[in-house]
C-alpha positions, 0 to 999 in steps of 0.5 A, a space after each residue: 469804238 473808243 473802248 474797244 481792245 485789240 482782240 482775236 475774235 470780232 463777232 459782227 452782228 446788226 440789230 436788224 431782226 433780234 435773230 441776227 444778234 441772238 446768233 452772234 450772243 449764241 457763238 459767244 456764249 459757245 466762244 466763252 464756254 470753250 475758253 476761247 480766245 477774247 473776242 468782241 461782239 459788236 453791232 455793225 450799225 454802230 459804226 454807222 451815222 444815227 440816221 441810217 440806223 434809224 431808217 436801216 433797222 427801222 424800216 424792215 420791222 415797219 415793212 414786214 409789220 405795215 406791207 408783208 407781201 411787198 417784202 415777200 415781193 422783194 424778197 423773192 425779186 432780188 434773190 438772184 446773185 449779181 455779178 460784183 461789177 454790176 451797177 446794182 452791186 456797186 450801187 449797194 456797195 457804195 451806199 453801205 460804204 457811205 453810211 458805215 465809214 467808222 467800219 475801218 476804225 472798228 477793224 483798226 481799234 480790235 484787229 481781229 485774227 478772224 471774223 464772224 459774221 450774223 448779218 450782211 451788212 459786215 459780210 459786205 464790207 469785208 469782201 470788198 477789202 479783202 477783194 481789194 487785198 486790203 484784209 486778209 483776215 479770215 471771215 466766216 459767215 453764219 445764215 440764220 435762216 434755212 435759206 442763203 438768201 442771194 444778199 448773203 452771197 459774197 465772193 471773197 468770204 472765206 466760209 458760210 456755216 448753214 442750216 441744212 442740208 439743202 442750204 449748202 446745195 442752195 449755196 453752191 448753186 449761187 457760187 459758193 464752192 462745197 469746201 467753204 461751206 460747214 451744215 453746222 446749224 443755225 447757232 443758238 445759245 448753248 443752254 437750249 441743249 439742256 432740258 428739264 421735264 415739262 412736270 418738273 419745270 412747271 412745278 419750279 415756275 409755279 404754273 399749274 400742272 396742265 398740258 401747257 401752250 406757250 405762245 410767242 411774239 418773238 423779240 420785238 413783239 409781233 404776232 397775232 397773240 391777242 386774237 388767238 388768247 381770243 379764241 379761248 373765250 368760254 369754258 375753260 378748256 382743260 389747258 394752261 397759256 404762258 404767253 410772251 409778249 416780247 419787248 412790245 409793251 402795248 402788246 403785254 398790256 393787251 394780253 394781261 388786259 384779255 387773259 382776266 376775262 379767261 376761264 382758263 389759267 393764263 401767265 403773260 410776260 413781257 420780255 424774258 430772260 429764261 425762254 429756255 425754262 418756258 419752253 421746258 414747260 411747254 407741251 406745244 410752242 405756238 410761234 412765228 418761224 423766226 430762224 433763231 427761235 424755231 432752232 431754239 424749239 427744236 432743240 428742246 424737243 418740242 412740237 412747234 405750231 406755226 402762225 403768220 410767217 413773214 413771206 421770204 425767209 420765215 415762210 421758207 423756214 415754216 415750209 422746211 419744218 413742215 415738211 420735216 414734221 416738226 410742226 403744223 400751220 396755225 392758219 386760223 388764228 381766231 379758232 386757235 383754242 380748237 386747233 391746239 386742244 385737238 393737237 395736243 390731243 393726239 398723241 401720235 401726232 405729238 410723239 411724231 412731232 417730237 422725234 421729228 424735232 430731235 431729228 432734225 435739231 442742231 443744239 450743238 451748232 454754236 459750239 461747232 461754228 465756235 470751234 472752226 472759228 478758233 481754228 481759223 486763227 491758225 489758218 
């Protein structure tokens, strides 16, 4: 924290989860393209010892990678907001504090006129000195999710910013009054409101001229990608795959190691830097319902088919998109090439997909979060 300036904006995020830290890059990008005051982006784990942030980020991907259902367990179990002087909450609270005491020397080195929040960690933190009146900064929060799950619910943060509509109706029923709650979206980088014809992006990245699927793992790179280039084994079907792997290595190599036994044209990439130009060529998105990357699609205006949600908060993003009619639920993965080629298909069912996606899209949300927060500093 040595090399951190004085600053009006601090963005806190927490490389839990690539969703939370994309957001807080998202709202900066926006913070930058506003002219925005300085700002600061930072992950809170820094401030914390090695170990606990081995175990902290570590031990969620391990838990919904090894035992999805015991965190979906979890997940529903404790979402019920418990009073602040419970022993559960001075419990959490006390071990947050034990294991982030360099939090304080990040507030003193940057002080900040205003904060934002991506994850709940730094929310945790920040309502207890402000609850103490020892911060009377301003916070807000941003849930990036479509549900406010109960871990995000504290009492002394000045504002939540949330995907929907039934977000903020779920949010007011844990105690959070309507006026400090904005439906401003979840905040993605504001290059995914720009588009370019899928014909015309597919001619810039040198991919064949097919109806395109592209088929995501998400950062860390998980996902049933292998078994569905699996299904596509056989004549080749009239379509073109571009498949990113993430930053799992073992996985790129798996899929470039399968797409040579196919008849069909197949790009594999690792991790990326221009998701946003693979998903203007793409005429279906084939995805884990993460928060970050779902808004990402619908901002695009494409069709999205959904696999293996994590049980928790992305089954609850696959529900609300399936129940917009933004997307439909890839359940059997090994037949994935029958699914997908009978989607994209039906046009109907695509050009409903599409106005549902513009429908219910918020490619805005990192620009509008930007400026609240702005506003915040003459609060």
């Amino acid at each position: 924290m040595n090399d951190l300036t004085p600053a009006p904006l601090l963005l806190l995020h927490a490389t839990a989860g690539a969703g939370h830290t994309r957001a807080a890059q998202a709202v900066s990008a926006a913070l930058r393209q506003l002219g925005a005051p300085a700002h600061h982006t930072v992950d809170t784990l820094a401030c914390t010892s090695s170990l606990f942030r081995k175990l902290y980020a570590q031990a969620y991907i391990d838990l919904v990678q090894r035992a999805p259902e015991l965190w979906g367990h979890l997940y529903d179990r404790y979402d019920v907001v418990k009073p602040p002087r419970s022993k559960t909450t001075r419990a959490r609270l006390a071990f947050d504090k034990a294991n982030s005491t360099r939090f304080k020397d990040l507030l003193a080195a940057t002080q900040p006129r205003a904060i934002l929040c991506t994850h709940f960690l730094p929310m945790a933190l920040l309502s207890d000195l402000k609850g103490r009146g020892k911060l009377a900064t301003p916070v807000h929060a941003v849930v990036t999710d479509v549900s406010p799950h109960a871990f995000w619910v504290y009492p002394h943060i000045d504002h939540y910013h949330v995907a929907t509509e039934v977000g903020a109706r779920e949010l007011q029923r844990k105690g959070i009054a309507a006026e400090r709650i904005s439906v401003s979206g979840i905040p993605i980088d504001p290059v995914f409101a720009e588009r370019t014809p899928a014909a015309a992006m597919r001619a810039t990245l040198g991919l064949p001229e097919r109806p395109t699927v592209l088929l995501l793992s998400g950062g860390f790179g998980v996902g049933p990608l292998v078994a569905m280039l699996d299904s596509f084994a056989g004549d080749d079907c009239g379509l073109s795959l571009v498949v990113v792997a993430g930053r799992n290595a073992e996985l790129e190599a798996a899929c470039r190691e399968r797409a040579k036994t196919l008849k069909l044209p197949v790009t594999v990439h690792g991790f990326v830097t221009n998701i946003h130009q693979l998903m203007d060529a793409a005429d279906l998105v084939v995805t884990k319902p993460g928060g970050l990357t779902t808004n990402e699609v619908l901002a695009k205006g494409k069709p999205m088919a959904l696999v293996a949600p994590i049980p928790g908060q992305e089954q609850r993003n696959c529900d609300y998109l399936l129940e917009e009619g933004a997307a439909v639920r890839l359940h059997d993965e090994p037949d994935a090439a029958w699914h997908l080629a009978r989607w994209l298909g039906d046009a109907k069912r695509m050009a409903d997909m599409r106005a549902n996606a513009e429908r219910i899209a918020r490619p805005q949300a990192a620009i509008d979060v930007a400026r609240r927060l702005v506003a915040a500093l003459g609060a």
